[in-house]
Structure formats: structure tokens, C-alpha cells
C-alpha positions in Angstrom: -182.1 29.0 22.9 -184.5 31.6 23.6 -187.6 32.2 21.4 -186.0 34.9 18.3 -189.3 36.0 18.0 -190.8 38.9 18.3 -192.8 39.7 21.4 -195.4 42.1 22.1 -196.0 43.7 25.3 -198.5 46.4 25.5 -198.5 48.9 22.3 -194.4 47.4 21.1 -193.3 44.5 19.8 -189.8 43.4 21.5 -187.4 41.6 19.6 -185.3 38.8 21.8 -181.6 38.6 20.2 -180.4 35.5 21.1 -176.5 34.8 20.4 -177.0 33.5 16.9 -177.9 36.4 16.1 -175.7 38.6 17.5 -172.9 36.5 15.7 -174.7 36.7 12.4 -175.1 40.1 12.9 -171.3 41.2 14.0 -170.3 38.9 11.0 -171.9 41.1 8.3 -170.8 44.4 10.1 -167.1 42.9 10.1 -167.4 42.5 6.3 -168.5 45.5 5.8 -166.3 47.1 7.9 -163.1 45.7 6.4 -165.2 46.5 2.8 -165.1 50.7 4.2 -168.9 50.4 3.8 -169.6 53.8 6.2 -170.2 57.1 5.5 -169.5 59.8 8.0 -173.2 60.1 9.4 -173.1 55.8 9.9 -173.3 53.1 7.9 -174.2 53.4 4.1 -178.1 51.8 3.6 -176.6 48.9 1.6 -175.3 47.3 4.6 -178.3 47.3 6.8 -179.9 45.3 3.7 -177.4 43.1 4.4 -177.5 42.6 7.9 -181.6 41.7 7.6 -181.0 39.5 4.7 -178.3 37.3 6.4 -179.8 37.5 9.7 -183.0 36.2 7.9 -181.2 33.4 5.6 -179.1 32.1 9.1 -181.7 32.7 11.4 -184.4 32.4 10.3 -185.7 36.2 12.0 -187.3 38.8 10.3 -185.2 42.1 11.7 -185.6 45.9 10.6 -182.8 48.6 10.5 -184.2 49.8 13.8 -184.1 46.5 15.1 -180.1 46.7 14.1 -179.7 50.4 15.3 -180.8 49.3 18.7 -178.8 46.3 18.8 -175.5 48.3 17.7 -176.2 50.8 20.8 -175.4 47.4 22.8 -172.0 46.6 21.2 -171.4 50.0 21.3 -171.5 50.2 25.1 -169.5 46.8 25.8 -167.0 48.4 23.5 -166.6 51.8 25.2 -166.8 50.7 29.0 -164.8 47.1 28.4 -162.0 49.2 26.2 -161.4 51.6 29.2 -161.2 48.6 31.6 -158.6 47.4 29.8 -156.3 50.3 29.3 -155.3 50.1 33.3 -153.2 48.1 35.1 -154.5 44.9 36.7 -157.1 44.2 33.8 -156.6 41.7 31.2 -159.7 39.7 28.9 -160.3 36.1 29.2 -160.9 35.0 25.7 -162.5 31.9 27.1 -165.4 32.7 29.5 -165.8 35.6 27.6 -165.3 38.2 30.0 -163.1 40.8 32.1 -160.6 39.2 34.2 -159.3 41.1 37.2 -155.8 41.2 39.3 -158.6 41.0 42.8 -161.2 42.4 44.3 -159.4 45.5 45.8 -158.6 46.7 42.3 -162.0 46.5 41.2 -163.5 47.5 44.3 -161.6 51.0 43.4 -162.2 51.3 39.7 -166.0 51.0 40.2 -166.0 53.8 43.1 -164.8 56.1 39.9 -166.4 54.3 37.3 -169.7 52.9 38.0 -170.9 52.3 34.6 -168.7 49.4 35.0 -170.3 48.4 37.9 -172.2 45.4 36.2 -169.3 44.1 33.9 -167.4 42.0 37.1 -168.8 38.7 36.0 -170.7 39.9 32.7 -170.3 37.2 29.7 -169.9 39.3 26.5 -169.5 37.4 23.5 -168.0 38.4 20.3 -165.6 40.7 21.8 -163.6 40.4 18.5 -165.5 41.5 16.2 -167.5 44.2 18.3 -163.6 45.3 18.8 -163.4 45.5 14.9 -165.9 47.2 13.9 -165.2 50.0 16.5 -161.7 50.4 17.9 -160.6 52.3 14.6 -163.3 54.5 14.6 -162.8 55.6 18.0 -159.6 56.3 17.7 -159.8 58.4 14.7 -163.0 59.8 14.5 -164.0 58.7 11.1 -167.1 56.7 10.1 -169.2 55.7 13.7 -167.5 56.3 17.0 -170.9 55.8 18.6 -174.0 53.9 17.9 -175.2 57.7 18.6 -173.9 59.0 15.3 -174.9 55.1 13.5 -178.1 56.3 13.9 -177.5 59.9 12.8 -177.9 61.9 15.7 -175.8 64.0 17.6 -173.4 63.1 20.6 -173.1 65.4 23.2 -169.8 64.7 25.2 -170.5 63.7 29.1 -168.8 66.1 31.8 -165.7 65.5 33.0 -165.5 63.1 35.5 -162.7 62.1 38.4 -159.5 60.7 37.3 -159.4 57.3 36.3 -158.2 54.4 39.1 -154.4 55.2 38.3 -151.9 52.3 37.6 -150.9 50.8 41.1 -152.8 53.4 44.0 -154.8 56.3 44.1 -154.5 58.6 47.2 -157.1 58.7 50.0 -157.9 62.2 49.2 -158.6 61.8 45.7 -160.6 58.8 46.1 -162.9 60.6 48.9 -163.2 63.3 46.4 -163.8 60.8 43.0 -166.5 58.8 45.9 -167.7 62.3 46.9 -168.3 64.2 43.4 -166.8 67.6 44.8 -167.8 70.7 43.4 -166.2 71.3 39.6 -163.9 74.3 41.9 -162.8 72.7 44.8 -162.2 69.5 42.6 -160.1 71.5 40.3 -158.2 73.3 43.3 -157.2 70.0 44.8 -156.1 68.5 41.5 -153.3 71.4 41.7 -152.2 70.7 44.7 -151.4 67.7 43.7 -149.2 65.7 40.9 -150.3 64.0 38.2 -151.7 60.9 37.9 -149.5 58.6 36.0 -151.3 57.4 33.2 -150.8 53.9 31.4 -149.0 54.0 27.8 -151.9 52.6 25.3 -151.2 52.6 21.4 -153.6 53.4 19.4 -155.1 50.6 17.9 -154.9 52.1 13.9 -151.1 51.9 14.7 -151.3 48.5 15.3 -153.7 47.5 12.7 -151.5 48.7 10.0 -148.9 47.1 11.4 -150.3 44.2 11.2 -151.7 44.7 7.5 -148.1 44.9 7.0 -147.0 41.4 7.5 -149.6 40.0 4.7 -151.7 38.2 6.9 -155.1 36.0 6.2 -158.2 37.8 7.5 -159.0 35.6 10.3 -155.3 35.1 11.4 -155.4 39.4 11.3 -158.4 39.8 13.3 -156.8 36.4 15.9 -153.5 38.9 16.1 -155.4 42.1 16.2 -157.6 40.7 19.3 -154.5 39.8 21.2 -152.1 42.6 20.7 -155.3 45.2 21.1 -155.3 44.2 25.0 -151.7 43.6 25.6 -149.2 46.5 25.1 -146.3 44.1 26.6 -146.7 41.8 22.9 -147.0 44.7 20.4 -143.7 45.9 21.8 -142.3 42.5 21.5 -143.6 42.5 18.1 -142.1 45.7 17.0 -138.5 44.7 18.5 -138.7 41.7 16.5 -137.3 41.5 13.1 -139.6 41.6 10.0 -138.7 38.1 8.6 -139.8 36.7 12.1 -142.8 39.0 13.3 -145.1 36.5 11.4 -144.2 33.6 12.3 -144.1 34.7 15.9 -147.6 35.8 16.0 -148.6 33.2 14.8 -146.9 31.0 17.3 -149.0 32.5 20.0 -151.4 30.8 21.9 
């Protein structure tokens, strides 16, 4: 395990998170999380105590709320590039190496020419995937408490320009993906997008709509947040789940593997 330490290097002192205490971490924000411990401008102060007191007590590492600020801004990017991945066709999560699985090559090859934030995510272990899902998929979706580590911080988020269309479902056309590779001017882009049809885009359900559904069927926490983590990434299962019967929807869950 790496030193937890803090290291200095020049005028700053660098703090090296090592998985332990990522997991401690993501376990108090969880809590808290499920406990409606935000306010709109981030998390309430209580639950940074929190964090450093439980981080110190398991870890034995002295942390501050910047410290924790910083270290949100990581979850917060596996959460917003590994959720797009997985909205499109020919993505899926492998809950045991702990990364992005992919159909092949060719259908990565083309998501990256349009997404190249992803880039580095092909063979990139992210751990906790769970719980970095829990504490923001909700908040995403409905804009309440922190959809960023941005606002978790209290600053403002200023939206990124539109860029080319997502890597539809099956294929994308030669001439959109010259112009995605390309970055046309915002004109010409928009005049070729009418001359075309739409791309099809992939049904995705938002994930409050599964979450109550889910808090519907009485569940323990940790079976919940076990459900939650599959159904988030499959839309195939939550339809199976709605077509199901509610004496059986339970029991079914829990039967999966």
C-alpha cells in the first residue's frame, strides 16, 4: 500500500489516497447521502467532520475538507464520463475488474474519436463504482444538492459547448464522423446536421425512477444499493423488473447474480 502520508514537494504538501481511503471516504458520503445531509450549494459542514473523523479513526490519516473537496472532483469525473459510456450500445461494467467492458475495439475506437475525455478509461480500474454511483446519479439527474464536485465546493459551473453527437447505437455515417474528427465550424456543423436525420438515441431511465422503485419493495440497504448498481447499467432488467408482478419483483432481484 502506498505511503497515506502527506508529501511535500516544493511550497505544497500532497496527499497520496490510497484505496482505503477512498473506501472510507465513499462510505461516510453514502451515509450521508441516504441521511439527505446536502444543502443546495454542497454538502452541509457536519459531514465533512465526518469524513476526517472516520478517515482518521480507519486510517489512520490526518485529512482536511480541502483534502475531501479535491478528492470528490475525482469521483465526480469517473461518474460523469463512465455514466455516459454506459448509456450506449455495446458498453456494459464489469463489476469484477472494476472497469468498462466493451463489445471491441471498433466500437471504442469510434466513441473516443467523439469523446476523448474517455480516452484514458479503456483499461482504467475504478473502484467503488457503487457508491461513487450513489452519491451522484440522483443528483445529476434532478439537479438538487451536488451535481458537480464544481458546485460541492461552492463555485459556479459553467456548461461546456456543445459538442458532436454522441457514437449512435449501432453506426455513425462517414460524414458525421469526418465532421465529429474534424470539429467543423458551429455553421457548417449545424447546416449538415439538417441535412440529415436524427441520430437515434438509446432509451435510459432515469435513475430517481428506478431508485424509488426500488425503495418500494422494502429492501435492506446493502441489498438496495447491490439492486440499484445492477439495474442502473442495464435497462433490459429494470424492464424485466417492471413487467414482473409485485409479490415476485423481490425475490427476483434478489435471485440475481
Amino acid at each position: 500500500m502506498a505511503d497515506p502520508k502527506p508529501k511535500k514537494g516544493g511550497t505544497r504538501t500532497y496527499l497520496q489516497w490510497t484505496p482505503e481511503m477512498d473506501t472510507t471516504l465513499l462510505d461516510t458520503l453514502v451515509e450521508h447521502h441516504n441521511n439527505a445531509n446536502r444543502a443546495q450549494n454542497g454538502w452541509k459542514p457536519h459531514v465533512y467532520n465526518a469524513c476526517i473523523k472516520h478517515v482518521k479513526e480507519t486510517c489512520g490519516v490526518d485529512i482536511t475538507k480541502d483534502k475531501i473537496q479535491a478528492r470528490i472532483k475525482t469521483f465526480d469525473k469517473h461518474y460523469e464520463i463512465i455514466s455516459k459510456m454506459l448509456t450506449q450500445s455495446g458498453f456494459g461494467w464489469d463489476s469484477e475488474k472494476n472497469m468498462v467492458e466493451v463489445d471491441s475495439d471498433e466500437v471504442w475506437s469510434r466513441y473516443v474519436e467523439a469523446n476523448k475525455e474517455a480516452g484514458c478509461y479503456r483499461n482504467k480500474v475504478v473502484m467503488n463504482w457503487q457508491a461513487i454511483q450513489t452519491i451522484y446519479s440522483r443528483d445529476h439527474v434532478t439537479g438538487v444538492g451536488v451535481a458537480t464536485p464544481a458546485e460541492s465546493v461552492q463555485e459556479q459551473v459553467t456548461p461546456a459547448p456543445e459538442e458532436s453527437p454522441e457514437v449512435p447505437q449501432k453506426r455513425q455515417r462517414t460524414g458525421e464522423a469526418i465532421l465529429c474528427m474534424m470539429g467543423e465550424m458551429r455553421t457548417s456543423f449545424d447546416e449538415t446536421l439538417k441535412a440529415t436525420e436524427p441520430l437515434p438515441m438509446p432509451k435510459v431511465t432515469p435513475p430517481t425512477e428506478i431508485y424509488d422503485a426500488l425503495k418500494k419493495l422494502n429492501f435492506e440497504e446493502s441489498d438496495l444499493l447491490k439492486a440499484y448498481g445492477k439495474l442502473i447499467i442495464n435497462e433490459r432488467l429494470f424492464e424485466a423488473l417492471k413487467a414482473l408482478p409485485e409479490e415476485i419483483k423481490k425475490p427476483w432481484l434478489l435471485s440475481l447474480p
